[in-house]
Backbone bond lengths (Angstrom), bond angles and torsions (degrees), N, CA, C in turn:
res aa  C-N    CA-C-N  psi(-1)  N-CA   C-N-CA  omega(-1)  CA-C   N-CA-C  phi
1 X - - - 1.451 - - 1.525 110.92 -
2 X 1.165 103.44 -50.04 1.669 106.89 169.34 1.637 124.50 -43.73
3 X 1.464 107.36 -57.95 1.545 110.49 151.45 1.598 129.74 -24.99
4 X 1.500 108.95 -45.00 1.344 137.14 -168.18 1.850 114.31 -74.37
5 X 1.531 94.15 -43.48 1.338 100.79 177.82 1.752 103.56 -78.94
6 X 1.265 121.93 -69.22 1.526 150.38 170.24 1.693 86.30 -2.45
7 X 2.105 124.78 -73.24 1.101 128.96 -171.47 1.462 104.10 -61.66
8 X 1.530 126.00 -64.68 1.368 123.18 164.62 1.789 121.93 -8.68
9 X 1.553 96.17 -62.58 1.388 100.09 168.55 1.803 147.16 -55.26
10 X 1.513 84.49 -44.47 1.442 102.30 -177.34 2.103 98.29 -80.17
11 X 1.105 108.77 -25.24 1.621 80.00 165.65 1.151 114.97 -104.74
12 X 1.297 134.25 22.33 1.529 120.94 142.92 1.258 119.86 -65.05
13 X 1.503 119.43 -35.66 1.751 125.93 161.00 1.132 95.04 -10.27
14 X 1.155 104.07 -85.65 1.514 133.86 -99.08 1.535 97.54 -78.82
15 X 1.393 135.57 -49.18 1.691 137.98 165.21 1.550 97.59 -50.52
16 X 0.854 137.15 -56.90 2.091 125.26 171.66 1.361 106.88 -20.99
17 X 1.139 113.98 -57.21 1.394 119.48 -155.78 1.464 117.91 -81.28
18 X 1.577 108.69 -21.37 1.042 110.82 -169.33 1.983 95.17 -96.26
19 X 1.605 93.93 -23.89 1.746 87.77 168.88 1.488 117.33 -49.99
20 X 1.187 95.72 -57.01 1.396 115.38 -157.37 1.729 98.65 -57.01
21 X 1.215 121.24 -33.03 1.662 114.84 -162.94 1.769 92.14 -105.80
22 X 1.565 133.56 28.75 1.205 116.96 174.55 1.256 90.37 -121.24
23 X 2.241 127.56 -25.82 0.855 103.18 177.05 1.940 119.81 -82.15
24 X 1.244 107.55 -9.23 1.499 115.31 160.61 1.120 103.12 -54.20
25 X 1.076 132.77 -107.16 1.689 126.72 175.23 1.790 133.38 2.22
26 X 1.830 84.30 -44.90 1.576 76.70 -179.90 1.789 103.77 -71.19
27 X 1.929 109.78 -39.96 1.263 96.74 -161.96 1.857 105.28 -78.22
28 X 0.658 123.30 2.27 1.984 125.94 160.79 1.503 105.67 -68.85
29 X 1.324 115.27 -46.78 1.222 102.29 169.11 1.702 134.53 -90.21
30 X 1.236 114.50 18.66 1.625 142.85 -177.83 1.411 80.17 -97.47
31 X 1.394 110.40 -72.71 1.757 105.74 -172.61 1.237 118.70 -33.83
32 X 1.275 92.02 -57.17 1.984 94.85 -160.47 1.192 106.56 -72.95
33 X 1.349 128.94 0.93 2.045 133.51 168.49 1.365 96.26 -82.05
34 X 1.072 112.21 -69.38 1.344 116.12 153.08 1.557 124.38 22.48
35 X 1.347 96.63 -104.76 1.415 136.83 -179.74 1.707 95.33 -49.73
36 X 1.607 128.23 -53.11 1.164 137.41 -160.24 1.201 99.38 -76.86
37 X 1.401 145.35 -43.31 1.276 144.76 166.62 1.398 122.00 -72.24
38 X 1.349 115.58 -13.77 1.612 110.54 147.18 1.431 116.13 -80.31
39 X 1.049 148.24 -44.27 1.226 167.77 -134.60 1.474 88.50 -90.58
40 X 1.814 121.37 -52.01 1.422 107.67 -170.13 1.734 106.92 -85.97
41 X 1.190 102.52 -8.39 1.820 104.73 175.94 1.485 108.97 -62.82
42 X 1.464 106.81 -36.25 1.826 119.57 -177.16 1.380 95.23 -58.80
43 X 1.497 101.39 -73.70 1.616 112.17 -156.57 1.733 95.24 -51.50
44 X 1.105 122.90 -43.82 1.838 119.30 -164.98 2.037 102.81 -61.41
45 X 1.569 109.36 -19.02 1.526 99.11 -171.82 1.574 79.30 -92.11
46 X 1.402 145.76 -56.50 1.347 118.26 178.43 1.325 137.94 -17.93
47 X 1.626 88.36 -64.47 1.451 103.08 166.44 1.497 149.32 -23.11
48 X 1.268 78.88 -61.65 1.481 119.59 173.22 1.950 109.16 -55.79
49 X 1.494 84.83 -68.78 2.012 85.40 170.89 1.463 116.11 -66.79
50 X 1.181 130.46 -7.73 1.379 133.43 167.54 1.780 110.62 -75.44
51 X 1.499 105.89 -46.36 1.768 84.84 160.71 0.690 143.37 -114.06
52 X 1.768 117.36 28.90 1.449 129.67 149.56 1.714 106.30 -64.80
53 X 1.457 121.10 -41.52 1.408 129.02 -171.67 1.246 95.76 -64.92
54 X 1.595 150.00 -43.47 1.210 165.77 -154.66 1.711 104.95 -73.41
55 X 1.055 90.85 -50.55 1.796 110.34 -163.14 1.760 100.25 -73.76
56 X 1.562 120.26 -29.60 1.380 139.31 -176.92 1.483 96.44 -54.96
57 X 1.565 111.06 -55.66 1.588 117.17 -147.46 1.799 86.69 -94.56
């Protein structure tokens, strides 16, 4: 019986773990949208002064 519980046990683990590292994943990839939608806010004010400088010449 001990055997019985012991296996019982060890696959209740086992879905935890795999929770735990899909919701990591999701939030790495929250980040990195993140990061990419700041990143294009930068580049868009560049932008922006690049064809005001454009429009000069």
């Amino acid at each position: 019986m001990d055997k019985l519980q012991s296996v019982l046990a060890s696959m209740d683990k086992r879905p935890k773990v795999k929770a735990s590292t899909n919701k990591k994943r999701k939030w790495r990839e929250i980040e990195q949208l993140k990061e990419k939608f700041q990143l294009e806010k930068e580049l868009k004010v560049y932008e922006d002064s690049l064809e005001y400088m454009l429009e000069d010449f």
